[in-house]
PyMOL Python script that loads the backbone (N, CA, C, O; Angstrom):
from pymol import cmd

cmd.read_pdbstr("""\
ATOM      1  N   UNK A   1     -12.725  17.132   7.366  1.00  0.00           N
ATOM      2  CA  UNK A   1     -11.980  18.194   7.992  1.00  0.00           C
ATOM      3  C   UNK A   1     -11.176  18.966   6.957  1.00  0.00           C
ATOM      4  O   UNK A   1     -11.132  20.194   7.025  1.00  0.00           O
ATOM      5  N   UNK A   2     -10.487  18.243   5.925  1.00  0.00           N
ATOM      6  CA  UNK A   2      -9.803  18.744   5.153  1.00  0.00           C
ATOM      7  C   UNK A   2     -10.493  19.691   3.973  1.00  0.00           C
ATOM      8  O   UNK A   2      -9.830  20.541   3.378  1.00  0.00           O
ATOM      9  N   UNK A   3     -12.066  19.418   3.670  1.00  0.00           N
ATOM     10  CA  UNK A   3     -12.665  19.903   2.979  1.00  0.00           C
ATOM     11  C   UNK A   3     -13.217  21.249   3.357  1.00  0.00           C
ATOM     12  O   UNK A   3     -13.312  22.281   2.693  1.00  0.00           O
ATOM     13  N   UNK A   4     -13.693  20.862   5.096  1.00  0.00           N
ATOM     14  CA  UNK A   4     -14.434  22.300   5.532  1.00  0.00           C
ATOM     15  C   UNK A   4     -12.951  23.382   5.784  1.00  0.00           C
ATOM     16  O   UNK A   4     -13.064  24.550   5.413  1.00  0.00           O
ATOM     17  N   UNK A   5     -11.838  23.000   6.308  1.00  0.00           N
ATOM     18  CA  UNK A   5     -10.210  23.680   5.898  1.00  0.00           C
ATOM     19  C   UNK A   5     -10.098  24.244   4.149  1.00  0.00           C
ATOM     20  O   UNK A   5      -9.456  25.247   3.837  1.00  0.00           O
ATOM     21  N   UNK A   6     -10.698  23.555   3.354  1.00  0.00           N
ATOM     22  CA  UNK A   6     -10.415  24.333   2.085  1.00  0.00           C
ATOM     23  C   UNK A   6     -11.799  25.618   2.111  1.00  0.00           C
ATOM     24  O   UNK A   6     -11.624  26.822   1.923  1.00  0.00           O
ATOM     25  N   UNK A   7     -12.786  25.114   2.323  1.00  0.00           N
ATOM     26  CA  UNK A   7     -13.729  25.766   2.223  1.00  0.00           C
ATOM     27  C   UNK A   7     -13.838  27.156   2.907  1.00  0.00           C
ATOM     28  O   UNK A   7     -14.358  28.233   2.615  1.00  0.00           O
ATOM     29  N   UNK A   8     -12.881  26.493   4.286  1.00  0.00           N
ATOM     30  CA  UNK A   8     -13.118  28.299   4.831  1.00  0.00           C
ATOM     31  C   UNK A   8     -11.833  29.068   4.121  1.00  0.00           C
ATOM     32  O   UNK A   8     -11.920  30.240   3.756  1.00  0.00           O
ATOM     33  N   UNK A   9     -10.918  28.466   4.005  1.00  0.00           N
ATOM     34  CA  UNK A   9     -10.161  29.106   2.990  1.00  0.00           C
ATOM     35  C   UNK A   9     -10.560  30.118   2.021  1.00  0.00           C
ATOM     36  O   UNK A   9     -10.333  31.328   2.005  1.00  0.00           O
ATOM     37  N   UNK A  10     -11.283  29.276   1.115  1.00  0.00           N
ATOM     38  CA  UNK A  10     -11.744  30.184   0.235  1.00  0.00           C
ATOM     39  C   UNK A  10     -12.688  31.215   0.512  1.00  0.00           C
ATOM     40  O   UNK A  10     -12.794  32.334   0.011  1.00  0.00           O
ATOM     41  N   UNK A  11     -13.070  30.889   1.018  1.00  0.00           N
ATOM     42  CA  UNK A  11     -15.016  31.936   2.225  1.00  0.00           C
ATOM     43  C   UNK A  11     -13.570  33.516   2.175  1.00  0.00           C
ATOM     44  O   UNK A  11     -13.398  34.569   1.562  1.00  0.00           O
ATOM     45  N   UNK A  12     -12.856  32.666   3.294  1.00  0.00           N
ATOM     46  CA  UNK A  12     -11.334  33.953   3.775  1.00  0.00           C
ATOM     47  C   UNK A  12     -11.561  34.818   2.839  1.00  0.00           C
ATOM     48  O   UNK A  12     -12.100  35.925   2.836  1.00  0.00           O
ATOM     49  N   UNK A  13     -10.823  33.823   1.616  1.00  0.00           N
ATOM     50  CA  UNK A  13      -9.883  34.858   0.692  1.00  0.00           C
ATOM     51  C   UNK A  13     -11.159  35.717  -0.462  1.00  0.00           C
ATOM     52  O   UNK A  13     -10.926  36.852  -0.878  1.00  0.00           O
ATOM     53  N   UNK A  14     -12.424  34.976  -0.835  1.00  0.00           N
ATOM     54  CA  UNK A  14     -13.381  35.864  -1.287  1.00  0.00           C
ATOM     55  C   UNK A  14     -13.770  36.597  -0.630  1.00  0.00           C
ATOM     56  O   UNK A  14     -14.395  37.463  -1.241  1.00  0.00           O
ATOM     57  N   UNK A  15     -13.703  36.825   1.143  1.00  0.00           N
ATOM     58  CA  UNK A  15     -14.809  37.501   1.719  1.00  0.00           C
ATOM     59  C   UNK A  15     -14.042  38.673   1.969  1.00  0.00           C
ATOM     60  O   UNK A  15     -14.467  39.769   2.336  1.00  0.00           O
ATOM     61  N   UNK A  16     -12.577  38.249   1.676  1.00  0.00           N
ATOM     62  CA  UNK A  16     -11.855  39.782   2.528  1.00  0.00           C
ATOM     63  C   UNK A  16     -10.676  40.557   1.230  1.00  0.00           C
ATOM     64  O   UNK A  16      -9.461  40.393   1.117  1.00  0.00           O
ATOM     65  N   UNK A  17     -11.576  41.363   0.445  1.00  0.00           N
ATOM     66  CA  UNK A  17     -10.744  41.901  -0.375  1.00  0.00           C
ATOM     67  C   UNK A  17      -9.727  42.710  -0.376  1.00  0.00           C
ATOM     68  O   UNK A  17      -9.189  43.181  -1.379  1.00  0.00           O
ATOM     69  N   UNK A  18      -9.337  42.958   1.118  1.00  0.00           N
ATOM     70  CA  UNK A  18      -8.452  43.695   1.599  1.00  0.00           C
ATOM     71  C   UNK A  18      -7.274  43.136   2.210  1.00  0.00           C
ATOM     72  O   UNK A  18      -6.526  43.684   3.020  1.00  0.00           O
ATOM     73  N   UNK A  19      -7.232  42.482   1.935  1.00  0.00           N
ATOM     74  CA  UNK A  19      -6.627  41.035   3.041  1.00  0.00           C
ATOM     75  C   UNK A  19      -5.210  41.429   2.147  1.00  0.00           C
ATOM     76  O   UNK A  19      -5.154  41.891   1.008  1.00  0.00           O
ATOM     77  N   UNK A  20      -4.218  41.117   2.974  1.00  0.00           N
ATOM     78  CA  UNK A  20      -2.696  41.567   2.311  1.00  0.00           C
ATOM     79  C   UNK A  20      -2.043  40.393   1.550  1.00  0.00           C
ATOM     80  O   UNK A  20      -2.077  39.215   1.907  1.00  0.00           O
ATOM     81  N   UNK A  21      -1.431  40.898   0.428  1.00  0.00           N
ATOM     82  CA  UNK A  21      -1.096  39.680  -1.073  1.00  0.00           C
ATOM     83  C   UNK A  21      -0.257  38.341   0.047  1.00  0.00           C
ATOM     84  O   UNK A  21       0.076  37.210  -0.306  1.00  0.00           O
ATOM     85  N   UNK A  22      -0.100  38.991   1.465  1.00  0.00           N
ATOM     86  CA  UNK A  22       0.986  37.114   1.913  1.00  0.00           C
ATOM     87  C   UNK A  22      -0.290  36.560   1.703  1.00  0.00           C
ATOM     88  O   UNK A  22      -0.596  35.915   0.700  1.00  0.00           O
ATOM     89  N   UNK A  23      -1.171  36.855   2.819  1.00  0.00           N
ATOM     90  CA  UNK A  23      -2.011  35.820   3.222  1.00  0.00           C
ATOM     91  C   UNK A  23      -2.914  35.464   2.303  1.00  0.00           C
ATOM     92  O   UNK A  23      -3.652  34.503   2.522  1.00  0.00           O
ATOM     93  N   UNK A  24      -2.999  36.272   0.994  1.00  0.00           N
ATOM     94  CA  UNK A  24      -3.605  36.105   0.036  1.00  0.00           C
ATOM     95  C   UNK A  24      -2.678  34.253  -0.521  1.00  0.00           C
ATOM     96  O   UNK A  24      -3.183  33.131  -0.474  1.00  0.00           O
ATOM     97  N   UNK A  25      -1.453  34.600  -0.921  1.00  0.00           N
ATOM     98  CA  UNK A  25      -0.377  34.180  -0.948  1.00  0.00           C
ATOM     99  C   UNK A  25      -0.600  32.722  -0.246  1.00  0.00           C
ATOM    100  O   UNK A  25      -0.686  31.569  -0.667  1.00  0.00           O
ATOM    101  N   UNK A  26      -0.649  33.324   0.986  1.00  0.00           N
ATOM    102  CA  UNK A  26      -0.436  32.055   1.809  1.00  0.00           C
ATOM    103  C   UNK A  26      -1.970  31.144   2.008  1.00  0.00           C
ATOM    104  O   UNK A  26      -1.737  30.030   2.477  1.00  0.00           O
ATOM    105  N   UNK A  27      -3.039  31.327   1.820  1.00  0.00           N
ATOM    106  CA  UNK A  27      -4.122  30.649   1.507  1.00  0.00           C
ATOM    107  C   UNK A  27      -4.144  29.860  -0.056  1.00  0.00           C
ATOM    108  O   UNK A  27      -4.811  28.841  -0.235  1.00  0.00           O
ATOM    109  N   UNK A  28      -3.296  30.510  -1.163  1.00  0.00           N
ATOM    110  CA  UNK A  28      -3.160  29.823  -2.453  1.00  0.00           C
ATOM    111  C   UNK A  28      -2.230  28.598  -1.807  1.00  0.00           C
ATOM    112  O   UNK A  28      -2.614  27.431  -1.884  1.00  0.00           O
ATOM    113  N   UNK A  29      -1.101  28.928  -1.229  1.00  0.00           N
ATOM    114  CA  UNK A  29      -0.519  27.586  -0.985  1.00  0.00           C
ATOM    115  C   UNK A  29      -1.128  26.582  -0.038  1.00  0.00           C
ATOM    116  O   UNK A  29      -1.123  25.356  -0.149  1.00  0.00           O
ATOM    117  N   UNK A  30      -1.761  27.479   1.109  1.00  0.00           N
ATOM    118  CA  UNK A  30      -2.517  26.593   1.851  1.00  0.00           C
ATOM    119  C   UNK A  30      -3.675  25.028   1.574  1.00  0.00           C
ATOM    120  O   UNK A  30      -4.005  23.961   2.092  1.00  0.00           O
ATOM    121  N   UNK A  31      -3.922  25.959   0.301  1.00  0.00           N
ATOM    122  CA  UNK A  31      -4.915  25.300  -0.529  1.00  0.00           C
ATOM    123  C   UNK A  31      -4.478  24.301  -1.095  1.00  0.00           C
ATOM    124  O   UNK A  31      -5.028  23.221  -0.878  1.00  0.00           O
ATOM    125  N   UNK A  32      -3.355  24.389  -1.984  1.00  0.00           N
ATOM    126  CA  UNK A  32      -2.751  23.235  -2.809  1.00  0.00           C
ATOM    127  C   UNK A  32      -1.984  22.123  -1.449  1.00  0.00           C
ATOM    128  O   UNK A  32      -2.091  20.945  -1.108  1.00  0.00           O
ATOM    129  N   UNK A  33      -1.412  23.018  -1.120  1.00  0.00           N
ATOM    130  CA  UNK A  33      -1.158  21.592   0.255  1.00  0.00           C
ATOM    131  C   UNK A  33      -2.033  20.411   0.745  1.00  0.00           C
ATOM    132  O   UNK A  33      -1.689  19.297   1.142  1.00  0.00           O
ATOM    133  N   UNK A  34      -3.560  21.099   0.572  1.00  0.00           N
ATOM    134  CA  UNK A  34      -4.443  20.474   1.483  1.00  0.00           C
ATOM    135  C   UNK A  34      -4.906  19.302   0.006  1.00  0.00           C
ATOM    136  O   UNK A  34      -5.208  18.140   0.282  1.00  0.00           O
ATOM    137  N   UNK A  35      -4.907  19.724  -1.328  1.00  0.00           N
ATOM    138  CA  UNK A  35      -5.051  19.349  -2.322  1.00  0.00           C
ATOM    139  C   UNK A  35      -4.215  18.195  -2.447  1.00  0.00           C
ATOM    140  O   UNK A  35      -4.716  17.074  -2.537  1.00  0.00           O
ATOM    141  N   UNK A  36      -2.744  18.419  -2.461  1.00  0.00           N
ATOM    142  CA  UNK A  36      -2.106  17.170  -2.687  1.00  0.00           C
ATOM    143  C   UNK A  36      -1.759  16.866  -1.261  1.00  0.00           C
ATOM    144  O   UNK A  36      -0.554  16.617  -1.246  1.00  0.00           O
ATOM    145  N   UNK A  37      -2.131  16.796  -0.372  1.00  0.00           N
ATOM    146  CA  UNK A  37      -1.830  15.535   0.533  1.00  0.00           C
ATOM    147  C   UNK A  37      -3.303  14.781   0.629  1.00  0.00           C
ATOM    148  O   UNK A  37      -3.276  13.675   1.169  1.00  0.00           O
ATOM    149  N   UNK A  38      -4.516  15.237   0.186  1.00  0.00           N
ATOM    150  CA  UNK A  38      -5.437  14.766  -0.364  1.00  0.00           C
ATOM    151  C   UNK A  38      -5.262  13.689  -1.572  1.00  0.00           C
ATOM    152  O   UNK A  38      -5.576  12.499  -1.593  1.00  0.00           O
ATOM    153  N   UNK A  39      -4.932  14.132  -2.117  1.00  0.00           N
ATOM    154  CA  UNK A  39      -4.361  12.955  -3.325  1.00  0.00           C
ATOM    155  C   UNK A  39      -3.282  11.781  -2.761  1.00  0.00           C
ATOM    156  O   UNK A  39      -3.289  10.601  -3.113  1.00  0.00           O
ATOM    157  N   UNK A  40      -2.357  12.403  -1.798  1.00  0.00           N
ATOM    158  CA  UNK A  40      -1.331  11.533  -1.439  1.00  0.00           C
ATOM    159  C   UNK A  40      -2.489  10.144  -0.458  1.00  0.00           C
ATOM    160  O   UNK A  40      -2.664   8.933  -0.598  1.00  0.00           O
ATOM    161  N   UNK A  41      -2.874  10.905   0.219  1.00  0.00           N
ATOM    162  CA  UNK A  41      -3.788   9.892   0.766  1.00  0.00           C
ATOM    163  C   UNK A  41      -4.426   9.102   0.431  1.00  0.00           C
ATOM    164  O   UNK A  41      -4.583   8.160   1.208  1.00  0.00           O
ATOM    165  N   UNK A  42      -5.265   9.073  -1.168  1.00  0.00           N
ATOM    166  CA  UNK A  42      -5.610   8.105  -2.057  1.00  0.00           C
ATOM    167  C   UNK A  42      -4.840   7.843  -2.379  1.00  0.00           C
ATOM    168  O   UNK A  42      -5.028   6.646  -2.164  1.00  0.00           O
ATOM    169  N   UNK A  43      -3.723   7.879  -2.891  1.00  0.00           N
ATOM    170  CA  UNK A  43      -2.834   7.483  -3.307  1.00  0.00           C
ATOM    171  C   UNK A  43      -2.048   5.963  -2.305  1.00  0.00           C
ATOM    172  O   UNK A  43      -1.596   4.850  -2.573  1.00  0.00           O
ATOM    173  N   UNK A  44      -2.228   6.657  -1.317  1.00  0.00           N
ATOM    174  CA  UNK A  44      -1.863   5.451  -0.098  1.00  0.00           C
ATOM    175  C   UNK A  44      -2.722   4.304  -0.080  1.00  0.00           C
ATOM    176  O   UNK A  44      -2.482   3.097  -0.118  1.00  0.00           O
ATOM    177  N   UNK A  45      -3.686   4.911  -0.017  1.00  0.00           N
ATOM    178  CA  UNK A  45      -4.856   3.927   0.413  1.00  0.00           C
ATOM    179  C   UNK A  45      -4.934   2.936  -0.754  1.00  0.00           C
ATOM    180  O   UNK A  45      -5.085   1.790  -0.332  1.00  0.00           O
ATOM    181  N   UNK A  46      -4.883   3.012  -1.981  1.00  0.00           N
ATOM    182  CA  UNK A  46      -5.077   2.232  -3.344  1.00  0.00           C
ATOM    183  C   UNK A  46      -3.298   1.460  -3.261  1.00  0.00           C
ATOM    184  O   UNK A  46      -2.988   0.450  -3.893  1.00  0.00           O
ATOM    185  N   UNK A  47      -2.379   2.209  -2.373  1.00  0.00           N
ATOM    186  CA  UNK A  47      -1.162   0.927  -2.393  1.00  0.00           C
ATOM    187  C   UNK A  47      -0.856   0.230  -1.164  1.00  0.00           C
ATOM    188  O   UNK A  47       0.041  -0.550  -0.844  1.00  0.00           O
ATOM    189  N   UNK A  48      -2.242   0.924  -0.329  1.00  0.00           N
ATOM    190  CA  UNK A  48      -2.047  -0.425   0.771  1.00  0.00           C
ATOM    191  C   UNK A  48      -3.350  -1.379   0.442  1.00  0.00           C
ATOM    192  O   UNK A  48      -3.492  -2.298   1.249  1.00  0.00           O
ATOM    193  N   UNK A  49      -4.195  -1.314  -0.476  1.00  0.00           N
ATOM    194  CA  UNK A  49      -5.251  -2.377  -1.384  1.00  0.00           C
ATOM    195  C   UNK A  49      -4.426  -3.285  -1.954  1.00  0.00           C
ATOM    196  O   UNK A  49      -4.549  -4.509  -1.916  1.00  0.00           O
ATOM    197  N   UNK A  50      -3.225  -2.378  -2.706  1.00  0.00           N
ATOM    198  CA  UNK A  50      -2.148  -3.578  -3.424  1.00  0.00           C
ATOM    199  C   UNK A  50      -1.219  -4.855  -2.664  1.00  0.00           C
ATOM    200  O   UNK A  50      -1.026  -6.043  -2.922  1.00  0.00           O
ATOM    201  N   UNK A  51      -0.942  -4.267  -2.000  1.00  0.00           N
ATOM    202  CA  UNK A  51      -0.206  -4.621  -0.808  1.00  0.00           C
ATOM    203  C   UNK A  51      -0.458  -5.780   0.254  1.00  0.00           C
ATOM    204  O   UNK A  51       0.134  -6.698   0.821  1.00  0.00           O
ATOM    205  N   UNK A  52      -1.806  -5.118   0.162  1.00  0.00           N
ATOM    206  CA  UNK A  52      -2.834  -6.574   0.556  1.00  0.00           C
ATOM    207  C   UNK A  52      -3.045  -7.755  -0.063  1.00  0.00           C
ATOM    208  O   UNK A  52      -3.101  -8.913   0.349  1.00  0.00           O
ATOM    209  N   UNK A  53      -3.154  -7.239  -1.157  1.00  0.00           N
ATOM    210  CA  UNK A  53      -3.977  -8.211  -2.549  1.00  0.00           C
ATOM    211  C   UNK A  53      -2.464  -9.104  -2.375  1.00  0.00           C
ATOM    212  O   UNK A  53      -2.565 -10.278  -2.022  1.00  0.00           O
ATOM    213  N   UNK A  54      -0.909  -8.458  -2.660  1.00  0.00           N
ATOM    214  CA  UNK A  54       0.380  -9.189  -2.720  1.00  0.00           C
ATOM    215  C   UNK A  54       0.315 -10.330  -1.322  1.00  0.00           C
ATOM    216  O   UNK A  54       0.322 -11.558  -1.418  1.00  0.00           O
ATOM    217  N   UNK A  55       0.283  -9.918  -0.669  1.00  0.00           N
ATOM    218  CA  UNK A  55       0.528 -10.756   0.971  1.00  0.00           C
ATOM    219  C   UNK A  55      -0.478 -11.823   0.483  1.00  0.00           C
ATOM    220  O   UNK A  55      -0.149 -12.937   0.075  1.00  0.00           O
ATOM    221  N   UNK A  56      -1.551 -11.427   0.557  1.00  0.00           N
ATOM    222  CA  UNK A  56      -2.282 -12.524   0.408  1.00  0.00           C
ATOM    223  C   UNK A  56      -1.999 -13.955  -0.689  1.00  0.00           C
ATOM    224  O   UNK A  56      -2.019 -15.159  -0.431  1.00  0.00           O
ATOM    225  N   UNK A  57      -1.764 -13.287  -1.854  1.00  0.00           N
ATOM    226  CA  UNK A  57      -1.242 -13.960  -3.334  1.00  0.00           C
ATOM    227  C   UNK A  57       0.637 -14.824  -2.560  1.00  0.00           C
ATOM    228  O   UNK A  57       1.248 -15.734  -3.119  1.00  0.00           O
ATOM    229  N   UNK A  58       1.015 -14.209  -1.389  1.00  0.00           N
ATOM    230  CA  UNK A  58       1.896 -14.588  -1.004  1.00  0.00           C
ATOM    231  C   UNK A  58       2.018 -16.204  -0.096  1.00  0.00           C
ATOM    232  O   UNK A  58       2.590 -17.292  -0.031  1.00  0.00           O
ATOM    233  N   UNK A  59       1.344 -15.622   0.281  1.00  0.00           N
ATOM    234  CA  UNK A  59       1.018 -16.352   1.552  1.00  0.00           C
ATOM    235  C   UNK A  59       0.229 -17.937   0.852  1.00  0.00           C
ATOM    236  O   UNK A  59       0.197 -19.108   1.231  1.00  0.00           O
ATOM    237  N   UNK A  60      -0.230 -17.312  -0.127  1.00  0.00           N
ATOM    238  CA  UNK A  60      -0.681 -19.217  -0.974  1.00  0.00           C
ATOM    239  C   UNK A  60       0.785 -19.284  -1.944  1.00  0.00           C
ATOM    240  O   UNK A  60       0.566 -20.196  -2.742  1.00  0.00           O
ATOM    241  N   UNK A  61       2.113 -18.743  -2.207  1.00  0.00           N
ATOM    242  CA  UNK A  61       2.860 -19.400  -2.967  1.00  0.00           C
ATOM    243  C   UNK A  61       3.718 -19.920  -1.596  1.00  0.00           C
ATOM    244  O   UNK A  61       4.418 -20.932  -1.623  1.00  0.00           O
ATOM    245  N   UNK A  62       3.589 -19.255  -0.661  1.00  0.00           N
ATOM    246  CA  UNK A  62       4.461 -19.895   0.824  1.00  0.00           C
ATOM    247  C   UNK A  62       3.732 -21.191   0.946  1.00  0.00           C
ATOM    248  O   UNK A  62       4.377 -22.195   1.248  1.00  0.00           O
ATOM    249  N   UNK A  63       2.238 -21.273   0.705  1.00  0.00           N
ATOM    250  CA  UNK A  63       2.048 -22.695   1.431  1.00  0.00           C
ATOM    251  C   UNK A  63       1.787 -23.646   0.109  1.00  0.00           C
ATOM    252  O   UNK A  63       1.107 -24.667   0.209  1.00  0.00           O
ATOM    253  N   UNK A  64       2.277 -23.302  -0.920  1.00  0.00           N
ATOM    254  CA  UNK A  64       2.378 -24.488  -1.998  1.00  0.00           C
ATOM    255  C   UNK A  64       3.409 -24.892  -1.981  1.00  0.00           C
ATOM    256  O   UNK A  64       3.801 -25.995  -2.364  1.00  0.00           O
ATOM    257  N   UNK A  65       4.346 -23.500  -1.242  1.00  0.00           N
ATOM    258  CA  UNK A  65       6.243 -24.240  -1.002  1.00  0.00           C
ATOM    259  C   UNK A  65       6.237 -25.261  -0.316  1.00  0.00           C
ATOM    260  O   UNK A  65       6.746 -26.349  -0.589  1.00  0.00           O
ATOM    261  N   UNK A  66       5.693 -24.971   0.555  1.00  0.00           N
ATOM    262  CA  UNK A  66       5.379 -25.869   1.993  1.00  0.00           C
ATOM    263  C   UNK A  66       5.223 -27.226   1.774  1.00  0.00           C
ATOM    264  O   UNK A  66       5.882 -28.223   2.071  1.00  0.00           O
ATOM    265  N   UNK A  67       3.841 -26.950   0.982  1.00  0.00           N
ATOM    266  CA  UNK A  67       3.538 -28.361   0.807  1.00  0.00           C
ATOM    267  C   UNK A  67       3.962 -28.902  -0.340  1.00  0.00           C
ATOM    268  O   UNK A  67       3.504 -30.030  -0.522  1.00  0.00           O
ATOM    269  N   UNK A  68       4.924 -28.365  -1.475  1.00  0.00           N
ATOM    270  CA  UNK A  68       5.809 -29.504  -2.036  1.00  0.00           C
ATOM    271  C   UNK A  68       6.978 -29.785  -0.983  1.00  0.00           C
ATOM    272  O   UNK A  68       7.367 -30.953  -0.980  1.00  0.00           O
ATOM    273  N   UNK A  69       7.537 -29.008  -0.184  1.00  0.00           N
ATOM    274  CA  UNK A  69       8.713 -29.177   0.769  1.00  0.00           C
ATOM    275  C   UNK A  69       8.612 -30.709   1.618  1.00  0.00           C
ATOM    276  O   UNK A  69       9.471 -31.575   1.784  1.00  0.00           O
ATOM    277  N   UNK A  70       6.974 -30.620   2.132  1.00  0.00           N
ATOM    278  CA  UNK A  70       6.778 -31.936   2.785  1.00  0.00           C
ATOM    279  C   UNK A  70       6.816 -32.929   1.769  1.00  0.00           C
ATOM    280  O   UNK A  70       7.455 -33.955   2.007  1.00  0.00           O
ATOM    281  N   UNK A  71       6.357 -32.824   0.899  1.00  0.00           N
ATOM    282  CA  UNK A  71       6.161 -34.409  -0.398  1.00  0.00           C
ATOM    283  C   UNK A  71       7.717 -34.675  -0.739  1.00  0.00           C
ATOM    284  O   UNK A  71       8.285 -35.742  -0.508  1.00  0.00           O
ATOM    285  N   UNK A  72       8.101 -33.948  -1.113  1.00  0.00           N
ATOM    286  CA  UNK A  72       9.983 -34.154  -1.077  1.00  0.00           C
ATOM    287  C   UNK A  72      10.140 -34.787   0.012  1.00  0.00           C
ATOM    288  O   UNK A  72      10.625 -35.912  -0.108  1.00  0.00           O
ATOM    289  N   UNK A  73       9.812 -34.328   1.352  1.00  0.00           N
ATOM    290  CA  UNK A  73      10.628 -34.857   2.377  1.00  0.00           C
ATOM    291  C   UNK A  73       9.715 -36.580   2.392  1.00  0.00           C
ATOM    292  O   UNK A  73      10.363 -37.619   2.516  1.00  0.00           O
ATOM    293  N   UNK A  74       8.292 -36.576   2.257  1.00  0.00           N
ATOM    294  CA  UNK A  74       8.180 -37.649   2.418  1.00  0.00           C
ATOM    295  C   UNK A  74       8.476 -38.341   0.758  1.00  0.00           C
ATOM    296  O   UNK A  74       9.207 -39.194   1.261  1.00  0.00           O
ATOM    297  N   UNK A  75       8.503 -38.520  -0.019  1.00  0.00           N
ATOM    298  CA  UNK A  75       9.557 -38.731  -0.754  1.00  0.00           C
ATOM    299  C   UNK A  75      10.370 -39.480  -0.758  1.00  0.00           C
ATOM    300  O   UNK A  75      10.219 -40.630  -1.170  1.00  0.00           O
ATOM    301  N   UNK A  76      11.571 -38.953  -0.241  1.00  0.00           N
ATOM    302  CA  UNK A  76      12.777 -39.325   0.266  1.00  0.00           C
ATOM    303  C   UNK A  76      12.466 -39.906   1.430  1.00  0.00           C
ATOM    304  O   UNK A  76      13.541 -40.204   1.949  1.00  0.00           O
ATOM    305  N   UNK A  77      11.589 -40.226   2.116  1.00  0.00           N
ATOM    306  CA  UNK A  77      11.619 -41.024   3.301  1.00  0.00           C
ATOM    307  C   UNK A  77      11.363 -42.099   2.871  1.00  0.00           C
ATOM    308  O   UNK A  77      11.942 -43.048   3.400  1.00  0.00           O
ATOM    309  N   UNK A  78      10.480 -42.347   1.845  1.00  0.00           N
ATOM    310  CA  UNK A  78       9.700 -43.745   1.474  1.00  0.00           C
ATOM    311  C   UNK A  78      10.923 -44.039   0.224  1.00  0.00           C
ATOM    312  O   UNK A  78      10.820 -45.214  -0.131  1.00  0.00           O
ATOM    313  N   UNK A  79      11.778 -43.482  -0.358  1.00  0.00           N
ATOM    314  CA  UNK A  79      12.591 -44.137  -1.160  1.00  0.00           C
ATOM    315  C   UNK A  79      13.674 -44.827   0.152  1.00  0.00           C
ATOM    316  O   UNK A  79      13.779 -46.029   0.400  1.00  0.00           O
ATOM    317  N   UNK A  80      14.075 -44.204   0.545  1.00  0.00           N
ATOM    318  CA  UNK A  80      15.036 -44.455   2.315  1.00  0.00           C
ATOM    319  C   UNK A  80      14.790 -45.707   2.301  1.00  0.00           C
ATOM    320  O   UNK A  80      15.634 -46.539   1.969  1.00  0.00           O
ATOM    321  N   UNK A  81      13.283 -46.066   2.758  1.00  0.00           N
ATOM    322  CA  UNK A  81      12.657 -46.831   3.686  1.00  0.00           C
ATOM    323  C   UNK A  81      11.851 -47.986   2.762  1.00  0.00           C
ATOM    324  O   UNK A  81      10.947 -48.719   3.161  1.00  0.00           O
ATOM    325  N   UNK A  82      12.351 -47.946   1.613  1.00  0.00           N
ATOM    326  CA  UNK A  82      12.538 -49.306   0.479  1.00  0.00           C
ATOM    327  C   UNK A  82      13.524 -49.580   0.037  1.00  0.00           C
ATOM    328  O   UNK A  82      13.628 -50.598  -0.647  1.00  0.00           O
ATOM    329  N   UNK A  83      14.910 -48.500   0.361  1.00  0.00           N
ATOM    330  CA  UNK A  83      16.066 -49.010  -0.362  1.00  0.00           C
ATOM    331  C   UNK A  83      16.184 -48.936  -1.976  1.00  0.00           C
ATOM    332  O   UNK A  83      16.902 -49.500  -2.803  1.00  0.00           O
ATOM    333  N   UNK A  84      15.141 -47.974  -2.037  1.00  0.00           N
ATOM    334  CA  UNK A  84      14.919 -47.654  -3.580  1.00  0.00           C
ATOM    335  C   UNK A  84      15.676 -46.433  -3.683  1.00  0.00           C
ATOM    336  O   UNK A  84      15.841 -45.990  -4.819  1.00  0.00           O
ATOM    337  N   UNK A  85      16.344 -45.581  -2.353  1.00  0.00           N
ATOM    338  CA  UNK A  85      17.244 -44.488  -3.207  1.00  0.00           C
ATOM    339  C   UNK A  85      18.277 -44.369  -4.043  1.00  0.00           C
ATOM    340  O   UNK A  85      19.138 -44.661  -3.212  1.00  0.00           O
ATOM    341  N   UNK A  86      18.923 -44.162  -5.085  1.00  0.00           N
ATOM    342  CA  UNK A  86      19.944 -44.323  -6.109  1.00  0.00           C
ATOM    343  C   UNK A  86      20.379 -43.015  -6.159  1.00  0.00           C
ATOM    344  O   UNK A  86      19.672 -42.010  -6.082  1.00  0.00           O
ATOM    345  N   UNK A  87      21.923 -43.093  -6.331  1.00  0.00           N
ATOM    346  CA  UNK A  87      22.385 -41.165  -6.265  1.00  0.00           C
ATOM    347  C   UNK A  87      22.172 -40.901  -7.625  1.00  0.00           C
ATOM    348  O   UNK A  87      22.136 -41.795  -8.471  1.00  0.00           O
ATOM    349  N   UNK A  88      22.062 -39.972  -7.815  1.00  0.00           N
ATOM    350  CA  UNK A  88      21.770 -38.843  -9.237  1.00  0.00           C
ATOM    351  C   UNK A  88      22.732 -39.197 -10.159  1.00  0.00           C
ATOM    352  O   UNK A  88      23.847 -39.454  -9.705  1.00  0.00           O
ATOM    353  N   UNK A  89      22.529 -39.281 -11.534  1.00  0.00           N
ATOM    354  CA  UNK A  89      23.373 -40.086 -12.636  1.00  0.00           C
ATOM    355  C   UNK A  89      24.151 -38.433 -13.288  1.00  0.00           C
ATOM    356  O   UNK A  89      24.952 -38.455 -14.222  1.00  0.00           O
TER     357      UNK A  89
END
""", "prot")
cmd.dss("prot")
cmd.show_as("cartoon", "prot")
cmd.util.cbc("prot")
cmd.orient("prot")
C-alpha cells in the first residue's frame, strides 16, 4: 500500500506539470514521510526480533535461578535434617 501511495505520487507530480509549487511541495514531503515511516517500520520489526531473542535468553536465566533456588532450599533441608547445619564462621 505504501509503495503503490509513493508510486502514484510520483505518476501525480510527473504527469501534471502545472500542478501548483504546494502540492508540488506537498507530494515531496508526502513522499519522505511514507519513506521514513517505512524505515521506522523495519526498524521496529528488527527490535521486536531482539526483544524476542532477550525474553527468551531470559526466561532460561529465570529457570537456572529457579533451579539453583530449589538445591539451596533442598540443601538446607538435608543439612537441617542431619544436624549437620553450623552458622557461618
Amino acid at each position: 500500500m505504501v509503495g503503490s501511495m509513493r508510486t502514484a505520487t510520483k505518476q501525480r507530480s510527473e504527469a501534471l506539470p502545472d500542478e501548483s509549487p504546494h502540492e508540488h511541495q506537498q507530494n515531496l514531503l508526502l513522499s519522505r514521510i511514507i519513506t521514513n515511516v517505512e524505515k521506522l517500520n523495519e526498524a521496529i520489526v528488527v527490535m521486536n526480533k531482539s526483544l524476542q531473542d532477550i525474553n527468551i535468553q531470559n526466561m532460561n536465566v529465570e529457570l537456572v535461578a529457579q533451579m539453583f533456588k530449589n538445591y539451596q532450599s533442598n540443601v538446607l533441608f538435608h543439612l537441617e535434617a542431619t544436624d549437620n547445619l553450623k552458622p557461618p564462621n
